[in-house]
N, C-alpha and C positions, 0 to 999 in steps of 0.2 A: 504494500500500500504506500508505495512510494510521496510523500509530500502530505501523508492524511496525518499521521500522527505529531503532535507539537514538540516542538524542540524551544531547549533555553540555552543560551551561552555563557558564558562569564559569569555562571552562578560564584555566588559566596562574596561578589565586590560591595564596599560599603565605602565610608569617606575614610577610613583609617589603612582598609586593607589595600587601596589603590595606589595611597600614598608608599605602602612596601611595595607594591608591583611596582612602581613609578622606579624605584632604590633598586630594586632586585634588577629590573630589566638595563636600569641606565634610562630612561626614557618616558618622560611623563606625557607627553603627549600622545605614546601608545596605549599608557594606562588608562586614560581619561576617555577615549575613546569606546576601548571595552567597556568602562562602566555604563557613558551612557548607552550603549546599545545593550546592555543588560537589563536598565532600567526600562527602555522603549520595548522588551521580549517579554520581561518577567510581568509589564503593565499591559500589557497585549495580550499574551497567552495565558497568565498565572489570574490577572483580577478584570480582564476585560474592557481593558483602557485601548479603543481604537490604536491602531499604529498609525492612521491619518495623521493624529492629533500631536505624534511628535514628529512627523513628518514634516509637517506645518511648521513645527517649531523653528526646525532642520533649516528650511528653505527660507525661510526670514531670515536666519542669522547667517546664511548662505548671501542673501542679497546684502545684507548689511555688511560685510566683507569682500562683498564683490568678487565672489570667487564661482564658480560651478561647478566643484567637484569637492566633497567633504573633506578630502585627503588634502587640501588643502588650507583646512581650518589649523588653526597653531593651538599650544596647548593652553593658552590663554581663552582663546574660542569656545574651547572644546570643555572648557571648566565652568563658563559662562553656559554652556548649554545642558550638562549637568543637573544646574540648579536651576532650569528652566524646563528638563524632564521632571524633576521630582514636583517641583510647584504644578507641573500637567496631571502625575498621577497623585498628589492628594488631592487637588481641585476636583479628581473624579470617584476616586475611590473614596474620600473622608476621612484619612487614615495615614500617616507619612511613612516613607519607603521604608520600610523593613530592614533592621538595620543585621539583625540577628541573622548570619548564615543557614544555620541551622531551621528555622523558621524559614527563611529564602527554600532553604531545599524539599522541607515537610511538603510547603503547597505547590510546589511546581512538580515533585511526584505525582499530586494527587493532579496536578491540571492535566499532566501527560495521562493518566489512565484516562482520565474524564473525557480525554481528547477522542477516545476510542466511541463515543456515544456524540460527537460533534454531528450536525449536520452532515459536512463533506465525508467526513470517513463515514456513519450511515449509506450518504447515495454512492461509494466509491465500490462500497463492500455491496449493496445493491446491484449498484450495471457491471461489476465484475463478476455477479453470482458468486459469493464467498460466502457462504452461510452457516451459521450453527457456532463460532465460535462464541467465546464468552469474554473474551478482551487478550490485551495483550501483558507483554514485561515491558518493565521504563527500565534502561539502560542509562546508568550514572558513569561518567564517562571524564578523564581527565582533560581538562585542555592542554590546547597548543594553538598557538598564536600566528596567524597569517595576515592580521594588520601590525606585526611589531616593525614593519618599517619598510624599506629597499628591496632589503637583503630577505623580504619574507615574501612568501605568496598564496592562496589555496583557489582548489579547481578540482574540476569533473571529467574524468575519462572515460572511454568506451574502450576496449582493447582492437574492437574493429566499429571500424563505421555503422552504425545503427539505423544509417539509411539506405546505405546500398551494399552493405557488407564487406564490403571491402579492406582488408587486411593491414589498417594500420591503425597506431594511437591517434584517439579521434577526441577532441574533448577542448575546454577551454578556462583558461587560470585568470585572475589579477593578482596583480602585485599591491603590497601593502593592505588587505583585504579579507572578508571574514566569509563563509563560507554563503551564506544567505546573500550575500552579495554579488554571487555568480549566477542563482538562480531567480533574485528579484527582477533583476534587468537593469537597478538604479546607477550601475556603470557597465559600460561595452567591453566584454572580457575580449580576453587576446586570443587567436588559434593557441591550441598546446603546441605548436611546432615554435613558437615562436620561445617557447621556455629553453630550449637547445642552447638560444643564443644570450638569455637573460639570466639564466638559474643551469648552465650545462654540467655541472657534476648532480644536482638533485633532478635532472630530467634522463638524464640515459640511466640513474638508480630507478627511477621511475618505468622507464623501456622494461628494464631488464623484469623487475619486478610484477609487472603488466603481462607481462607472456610466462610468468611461473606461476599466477595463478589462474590466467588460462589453461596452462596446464592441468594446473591442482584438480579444477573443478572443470573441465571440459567441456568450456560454456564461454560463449562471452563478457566482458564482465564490465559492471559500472562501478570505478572506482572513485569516491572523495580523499581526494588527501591536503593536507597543509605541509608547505614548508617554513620552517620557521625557524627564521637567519642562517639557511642554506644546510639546515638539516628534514629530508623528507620524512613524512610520518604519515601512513595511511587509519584514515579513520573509520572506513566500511569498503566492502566489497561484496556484490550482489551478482545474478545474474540480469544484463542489462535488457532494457525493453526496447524492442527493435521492428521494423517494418517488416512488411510480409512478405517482402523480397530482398530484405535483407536475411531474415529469417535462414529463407531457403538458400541462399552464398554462403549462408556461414556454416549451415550443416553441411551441404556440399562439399567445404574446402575443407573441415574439422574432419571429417571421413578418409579426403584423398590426403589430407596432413596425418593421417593416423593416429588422429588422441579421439576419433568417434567411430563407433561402430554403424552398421543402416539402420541399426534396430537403435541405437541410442539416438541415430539423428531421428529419425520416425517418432519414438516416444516421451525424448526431450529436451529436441531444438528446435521445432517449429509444431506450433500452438494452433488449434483450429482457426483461432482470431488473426493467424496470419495468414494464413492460406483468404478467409474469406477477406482480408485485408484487400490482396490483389485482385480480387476483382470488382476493387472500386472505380470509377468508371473516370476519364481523363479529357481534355478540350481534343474535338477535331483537329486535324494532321489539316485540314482541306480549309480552314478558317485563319484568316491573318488578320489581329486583333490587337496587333501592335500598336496601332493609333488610336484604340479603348485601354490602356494601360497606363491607369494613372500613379501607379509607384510600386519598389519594388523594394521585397525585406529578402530574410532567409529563407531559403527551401528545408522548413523546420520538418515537415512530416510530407510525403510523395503524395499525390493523385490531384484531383481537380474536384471545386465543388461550387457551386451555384445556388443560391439563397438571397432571400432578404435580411437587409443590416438592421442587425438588434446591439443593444449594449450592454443589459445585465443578463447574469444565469437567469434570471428569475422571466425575462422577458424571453429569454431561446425557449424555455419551455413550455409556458403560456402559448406562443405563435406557434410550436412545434404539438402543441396537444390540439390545434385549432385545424392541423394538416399540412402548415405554411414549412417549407423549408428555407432552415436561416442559416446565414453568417453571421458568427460571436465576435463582436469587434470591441476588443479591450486595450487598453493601454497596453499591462499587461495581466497577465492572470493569477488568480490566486487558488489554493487546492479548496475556498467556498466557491468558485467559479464552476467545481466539475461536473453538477449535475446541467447546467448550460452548455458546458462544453458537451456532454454525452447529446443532449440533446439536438445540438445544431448538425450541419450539413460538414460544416470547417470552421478556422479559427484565424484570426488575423488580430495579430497586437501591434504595438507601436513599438513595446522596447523588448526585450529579454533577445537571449542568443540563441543558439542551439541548442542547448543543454537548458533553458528554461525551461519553468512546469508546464507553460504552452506546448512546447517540443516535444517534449518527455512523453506529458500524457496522450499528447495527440499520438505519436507514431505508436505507443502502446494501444491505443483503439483503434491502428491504421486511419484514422482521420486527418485529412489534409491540413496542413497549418501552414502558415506565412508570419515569421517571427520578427520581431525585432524591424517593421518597417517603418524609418525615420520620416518617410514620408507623411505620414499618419500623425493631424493634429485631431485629438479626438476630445470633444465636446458633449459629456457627460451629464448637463445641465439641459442645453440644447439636444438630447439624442441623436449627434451628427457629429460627421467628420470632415474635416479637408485634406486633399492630395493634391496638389500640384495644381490650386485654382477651379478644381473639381469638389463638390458639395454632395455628401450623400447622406439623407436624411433616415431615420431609423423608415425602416419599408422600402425603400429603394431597392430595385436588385444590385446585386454585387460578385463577383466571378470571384473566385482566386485559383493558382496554378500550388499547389506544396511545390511540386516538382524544378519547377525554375522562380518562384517566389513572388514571382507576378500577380500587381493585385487589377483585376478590369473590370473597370466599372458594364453597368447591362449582365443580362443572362447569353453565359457561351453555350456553344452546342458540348452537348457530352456524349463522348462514344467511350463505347464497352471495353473494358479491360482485357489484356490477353495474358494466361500465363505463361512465367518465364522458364526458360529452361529449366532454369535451377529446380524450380518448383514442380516443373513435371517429372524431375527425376526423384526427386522425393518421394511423390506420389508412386509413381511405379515403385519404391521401395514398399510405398505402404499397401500398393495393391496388390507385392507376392506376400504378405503378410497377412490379411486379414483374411476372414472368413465371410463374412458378411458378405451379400452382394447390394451393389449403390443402385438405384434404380432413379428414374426424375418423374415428375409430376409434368407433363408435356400433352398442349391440348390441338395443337398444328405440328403441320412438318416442319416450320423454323423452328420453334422451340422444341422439340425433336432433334433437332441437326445441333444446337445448340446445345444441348443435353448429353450428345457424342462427342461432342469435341472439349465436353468439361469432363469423358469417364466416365459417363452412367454405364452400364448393362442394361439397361430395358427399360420401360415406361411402367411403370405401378398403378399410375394414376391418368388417364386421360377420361378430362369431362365433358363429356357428349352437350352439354348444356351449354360451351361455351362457344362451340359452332350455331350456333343457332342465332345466335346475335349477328352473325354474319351478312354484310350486303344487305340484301332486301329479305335474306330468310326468316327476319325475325315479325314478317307478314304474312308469311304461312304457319308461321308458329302462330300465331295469334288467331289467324282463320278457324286454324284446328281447336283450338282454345271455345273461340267464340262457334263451333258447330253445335247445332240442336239434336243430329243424329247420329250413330254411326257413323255410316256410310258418308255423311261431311265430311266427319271425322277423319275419313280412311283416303278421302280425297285431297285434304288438305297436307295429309303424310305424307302421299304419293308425291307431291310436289317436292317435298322435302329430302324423298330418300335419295335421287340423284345428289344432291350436295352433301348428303353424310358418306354418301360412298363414297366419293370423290375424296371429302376429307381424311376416312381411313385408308383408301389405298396412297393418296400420300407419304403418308404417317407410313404405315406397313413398308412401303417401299423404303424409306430413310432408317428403318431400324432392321433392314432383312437380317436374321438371322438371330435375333433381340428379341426376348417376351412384350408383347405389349396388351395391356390391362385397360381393357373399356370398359367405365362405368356407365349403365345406362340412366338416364333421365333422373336426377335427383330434386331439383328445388322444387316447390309450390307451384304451379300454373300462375298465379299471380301476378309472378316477378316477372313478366315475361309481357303484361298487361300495360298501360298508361298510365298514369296515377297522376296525372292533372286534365283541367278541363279540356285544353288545345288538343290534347292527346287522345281524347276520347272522343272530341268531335272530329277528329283526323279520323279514327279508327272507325266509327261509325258511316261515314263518306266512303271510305275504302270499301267498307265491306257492304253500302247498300243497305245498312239499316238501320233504324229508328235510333235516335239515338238514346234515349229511356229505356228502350233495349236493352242495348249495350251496356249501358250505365248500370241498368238489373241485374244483369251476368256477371260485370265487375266484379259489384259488391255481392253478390253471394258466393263469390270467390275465395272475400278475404276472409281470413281466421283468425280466430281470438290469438293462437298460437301456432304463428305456421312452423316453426322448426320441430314442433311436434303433430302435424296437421297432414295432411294431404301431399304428404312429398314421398320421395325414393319409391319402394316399389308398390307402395299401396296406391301409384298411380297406374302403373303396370299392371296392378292387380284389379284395378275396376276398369281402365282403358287396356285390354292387354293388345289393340291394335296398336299403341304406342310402343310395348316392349318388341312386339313382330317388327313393326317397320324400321328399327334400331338394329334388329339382329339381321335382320336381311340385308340391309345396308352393308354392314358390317364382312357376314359371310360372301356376301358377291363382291364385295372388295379383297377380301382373301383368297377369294378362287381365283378372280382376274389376275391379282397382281402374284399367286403365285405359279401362274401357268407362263407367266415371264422369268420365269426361274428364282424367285425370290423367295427365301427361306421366311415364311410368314407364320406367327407364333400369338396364334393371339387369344386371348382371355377374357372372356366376358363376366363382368362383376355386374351384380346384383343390390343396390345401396339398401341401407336402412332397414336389413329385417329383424324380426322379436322372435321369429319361431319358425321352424321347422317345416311348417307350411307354406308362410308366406315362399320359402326358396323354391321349394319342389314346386308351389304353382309357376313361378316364373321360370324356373328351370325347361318343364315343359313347354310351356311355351316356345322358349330357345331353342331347344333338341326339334321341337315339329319344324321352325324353319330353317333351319340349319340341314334337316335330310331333304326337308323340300329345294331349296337353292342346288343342294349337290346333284341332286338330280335330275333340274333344270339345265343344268353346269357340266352334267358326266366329270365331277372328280371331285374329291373332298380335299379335304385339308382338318389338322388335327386341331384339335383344342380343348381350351378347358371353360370350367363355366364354376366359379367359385362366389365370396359374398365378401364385403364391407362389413366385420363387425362394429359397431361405431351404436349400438344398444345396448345396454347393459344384461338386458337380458339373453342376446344372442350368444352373447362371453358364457353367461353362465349356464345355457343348454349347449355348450358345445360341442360335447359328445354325440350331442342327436343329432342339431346341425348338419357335422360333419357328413351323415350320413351320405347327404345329398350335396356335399361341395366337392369338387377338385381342391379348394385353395382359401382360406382366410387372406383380408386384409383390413388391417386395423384402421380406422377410421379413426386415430387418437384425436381429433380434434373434436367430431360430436359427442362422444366417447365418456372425453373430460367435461365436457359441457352436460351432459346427460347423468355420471356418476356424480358430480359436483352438486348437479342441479345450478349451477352455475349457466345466465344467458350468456353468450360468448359476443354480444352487441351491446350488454348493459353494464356486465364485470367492470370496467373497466373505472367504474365509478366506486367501487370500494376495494377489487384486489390490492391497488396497490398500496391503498390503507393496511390492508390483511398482512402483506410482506412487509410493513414498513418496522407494524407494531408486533409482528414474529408470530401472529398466526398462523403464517404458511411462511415457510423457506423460499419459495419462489411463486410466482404467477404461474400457475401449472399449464398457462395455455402457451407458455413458450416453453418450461421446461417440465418434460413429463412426468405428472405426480406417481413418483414409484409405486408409493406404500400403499396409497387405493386404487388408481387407473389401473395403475403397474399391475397390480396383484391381480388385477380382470381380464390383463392382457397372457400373464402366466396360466391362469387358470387356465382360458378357453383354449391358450399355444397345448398343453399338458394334455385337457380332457379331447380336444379335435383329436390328437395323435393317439389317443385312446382304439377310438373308430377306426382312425385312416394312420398307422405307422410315417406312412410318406408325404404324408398331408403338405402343401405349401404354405408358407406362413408368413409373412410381412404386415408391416406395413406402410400408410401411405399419408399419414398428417404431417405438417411441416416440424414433428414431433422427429422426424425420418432424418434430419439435417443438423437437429442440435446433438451437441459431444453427448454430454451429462445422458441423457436419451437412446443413446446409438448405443452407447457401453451398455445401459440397461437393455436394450433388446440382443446385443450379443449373449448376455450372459445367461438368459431364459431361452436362448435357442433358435431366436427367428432364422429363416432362411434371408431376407432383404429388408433395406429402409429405402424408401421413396420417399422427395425431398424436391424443392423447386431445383429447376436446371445450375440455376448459381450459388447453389447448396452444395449440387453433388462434392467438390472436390473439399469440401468441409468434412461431411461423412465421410470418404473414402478415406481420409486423415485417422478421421474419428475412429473407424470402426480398427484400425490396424491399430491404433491406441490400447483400442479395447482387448484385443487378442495379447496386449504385451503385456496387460496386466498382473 
């Protein structure tokens, strides 16, 4: 939790022990410095005296010296502002600085624990899903001094680059300087290369020491250290947080350097969050936007993102829960900023370097960042910024590039990310590894094509309901809707089955040799209706009739609850010309397209049954046109005809079920919405209440609730293979794509997870994860 928990420095100084530092060191102008930055931490962090407010202080006696940089306040200054911290924190506290160490130390233990229930650590441990612990240890730790003067300095390394992996000390120090001071931004730290020529006996100890414990721990590493008067001293060392393409360089090069094995790169150097990192999506190649480029910072974090400019956390999440995607545009950031950051599209500050918490946490969540742009006068009062004579008001669109640091005003085009070598080769590690097979949620042949070229194995999921929206077919859908007889009914389908075949042979043709899993007809009739007046009097013209009619048919349509209502197969089961003219479509697309030699594998699912009936009737129905077609056709072709458990009850007759399926697939999304009793359209107004105040570990509609869903998805995987030994078993909610989720269906058995197309290469990570267990 990098940056969540609180730190204090120069604990123990008072007005007596500064004056011995002052003696000790030679130098009171270094002591005096630590104090007050002890007093501006310990009244910050310890009793909740704003850091503004000695900020302010800061920069008054800053202009009244006419200086701009602190380090050149003398120790006259420096004693004068002192006693113009302490006058800030009893004006706020009631109470004069603490003089007694011991007491200094009592409450700043307790403020570090306390820090663990902060806001920011809360939503950090939140959107990283870290849950269940109970707090952490406060680590009491000696100092060492990196403002003692010239001769001192401290700074932040990467052993390799954390943005493109690349094999060198990556990182950046000042001189005369305290460690908060590299990651505030309130001065421009230097490259670490530049320490070679300022500090070169404590920076090649630094080299050397940098690649021995990359060795150690076989990992990239984020190292803090101080030097202090040309003695280095490291203070932590971590595994560092890196991009998604850095990610995969660094396990690629750690493997062919020999300190990693495939299985150590596989299971712990690159993070499903970095895999889906890259395929964050980037500006067109085909767009020159160079003359919308009103300033340019650091290329803090890689990709591209496109938003409107916001200025607090509080407002990225507000526009972001409203649908609006934003740009967080801060001065710079601070770790109460992360639930805004998690929130927005990208991030763009004014000051901090590479190694800022901008930086930092952006390329740990692969989100695009642009750091440290001096261009950027940002207007916090006014919700606005300026660049270069350019004005952007909070809601304005705003581009930025991480990748080359460029900030452009307007919305750019964004195109789809491609994986890197690196990262394919990865994947092939983890795809002779796992067991699991990736499958994608794919409802055309582009996303299909799309879905092979991310590493799926076969479609799990294609919904027959989303061709239907297509062109003008969603006027035959409606026809069929709006028919009084059969025989309408059967007319209005006919129109339709030419473009369902069309869409599966397709489909068939881009995955020849690929399972692919059609589900038939799922939503309400409904949803497929008008629901405003234009709409109904359009529809009513179209179709020739009265429009009170129409309007009558509507509304006896709608239901108190349609996710429990008139959908999946109890549509089939009262219109079973709707289940016919889905399968025939279907099989005459199979026959066609596999009399062109195309190895054609396809599976017809069943959505939403409670019982062992509802299959067998729709089952029949399948099997009568399926012999019918082949013998239209003279030739068959194989297949199978299995269900969507995604009821509670189908889970728990699964044994009988089975009787009459080829294949289970779990529906975890209606699944969790139905075991929950949870609305999967309304949740959303108190789960995160439920996660926040530890009623639930997680929103179970992202990550799947083990201990009850889970246990429905065990049961029914266990009692099916009761019936059917060879039974197939997956499943297909975007349950299919999260880690946490994939490991849980490995370990109960499924045969695959189905997952959206730019999922798959998340799972296929995931699932090889799971096997290494």
């Amino acid at each position: 939790m990098p940056g969540m928990m609180d730190t204090v420095l120069n604990l123990g100084l008072n007005d007596e022990v500064v004056e011995g530092l002052a003696r000790k060191m030679n130098n009171e102008r270094f002591a005096l410095d630590a104090y007050r930055r002890f007093i501006d931490m310990f009244g910050d962090v310890v009793m909740g005296v704003h850091h503004g407010r000695f900020e302010e202080a800061l920069a008054a006696l800053k202009r009244e010296h006419g200086v701009s940089d602190d380090v050149e306040l003398d120790a006259d200054a420096l004693r004068t502002l002192v006693e113009s911290y302490k006058t800030i924190y009893e004006g706020h506290t009631g109470e004069p600085f603490p003089t007694d160490p011991r007491t200094q130390l009592t409450r700043a233990i307790n403020a570090v624990f306390g820090s663990w229930n902060s806001e920011r650590a809360v939503k950090y441990r939140r959107i990283n899903h870290i849950p269940g612990l109970l707090g952490t240890a406060v680590n009491v730790q000696a100092m060492v001094f990196g403002n003692l003067g010239p001769t001192s300095c401290t700074g932040v390394c990467f052993t390799r680059n954390p943005s493109t992996g690349e094999k060198e000390l990556y990182g950046e120090f000042l001189a005369n300087a305290q460690g908060e001071d590299v990651v505030a931004g309130h001065r421009t730290p230097q490259p670490i290369a530049e320490m070679a020529r300022t500090f070169p006996e404590a920076y090649q100890q630094l080299v050397e020491t940098a690649e021995r414990l990359e060795q150690r721990y076989r990992n990239m590493q984020d190292i803090e250290f101080t030097v202090q008067d040309g003695v280095l001293y490291l203070l932590q060392t971590r595994n560092g947080k890196r991009t998604g393409s850095a990610a995969a360089r660094i396990a690629v090069d750690l493997v062919s350097e020999g300190l990693a094995s495939e299985e150590d790169a596989v299971r712990d150097l690159v993070e499903p969050g970095h895999i889906e990192g890259l395929l964050h999506p980037r500006f067109s190649d085909d767009v020159n936007y160079a003359d919308r480029v009103i300033g340019i910072g650091l290329p803090a974090s890689p990709g591209a993102a496109v938003g409107r400019a916001v200025f607090t956390a509080d407002e990225a999440e507000a526009w972001r829960d409203r649908g609006e995607d934003v740009i967080l545009v801060r001065i710079e950031t601070s770790p109460e900023d992360v639930g805004g950051m998690h929130a927005a599209e990208g991030i763009l500050t004014a000051r901090g370097g590479m190694t800022s918490h901008a930086a930092v946490v952006a390329r740990g969540w692969g989100k695009p960042c642009v750091a440290g742009c001096a261009d950027l006068h940002v207007d916090y009062a006014a919700n606005r910024f300026s660049a270069n004579d350019t004005t952007i008001n909070q809601g304005d669109w705003l581009s930025i590039n991480g990748t080359t640091g460029e900030v452009v005003v307007g919305q750019e085009e964004l195109v789809d990310p491609e994986m890197t070598g690196d990262a394919e080769l990865v994947l092939g590690w983890a795809d002779g590894i796992r067991r699991l097979a990736v499958r994608a949620n794919a409802d055309t042949p582009a996303d299909a094509a799309q879905a092979l070229a991310l590493g799926a194995e076969g479609i799990g999921l294609c919904r027959t309901e989303h061709m239907f929206f297509e062109g003008d077919r969603i006027h035959a859908v409606r026809r069929m809707i709006m028919a009084e007889s059969k025989a309408d009914r059967e007319d209005a389908l006919a129109e339709l089955l030419p473009h369902q075949r069309s869409d599966f042979a397709g489909i068939f043709r881009t995955m020849d040799g690929k399972p692919v899993t059609v589900r038939l007809l799922d939503p309400p009739l409904h949803e497929f209706l008008p629901n405003d007046e234009d709409g109904l009097v359009a529809l009513a013209a179209r179709e020739g009739k009265d429009l009170a009619a129409v309007r009558r048919r509507v509304e006896s349509l709608e239901e108190v609850n349609p996710m429990l209502g008139h959908r999946g197969c109890r549509l089939g089961i009262v219109f079973p010309e709707i289940t016919a003219m889905q399968a025939r479509a279907l099989f005459e697309a199979a026959v066609d397209v596999a009399s062109e030699g195309v190895d054609v594998q396809p599976e017809v699912m069943v959505p939403l049954i409670g019982t062992k009936a509802e299959l067998a009737n729709q089952r029949a129905v399948i099997e009568e046109v399926a012999e019918a077609v082949f013998a239209e056709k003279g030739q068959r072709v194989e297949y199978l005809i299995g269900t969507m458990i995604e009821v509670p009850r189908a889970a728990l007759m699964a044994e009988s079920v089975a009787e009459v399926a080829d294949f289970f697939s779990f529906g975890t999304n209606d699944l969790t919405q139905m075991t929950f009793g949870f609305s999967r359209d309304d949740a959303g107004k108190f789960l995160p209440f439920y996660v926040e105040n530890g009623l639930l570990e997680d929103d179970p509609f992202r990550a799947l609730d083990q201990e009850g869903v889970g246990q429905l998805v065990a049961w029914a995987t266990e009692h099916g293979r009761r019936t059917k030994p060879d039974l197939k078993v997956g499943v297909c909610g975007e349950h299919g794509g999260e880690p946490s989720s994939v490991e849980f269906f490995h370990r109960i058995g499924l045969d695959y997870v189905s997952c959206s197309p730019f999922r798959v290469p998340v799972a296929r990570l995931a699932a090889a994860q799971a096997a290494l267990l």
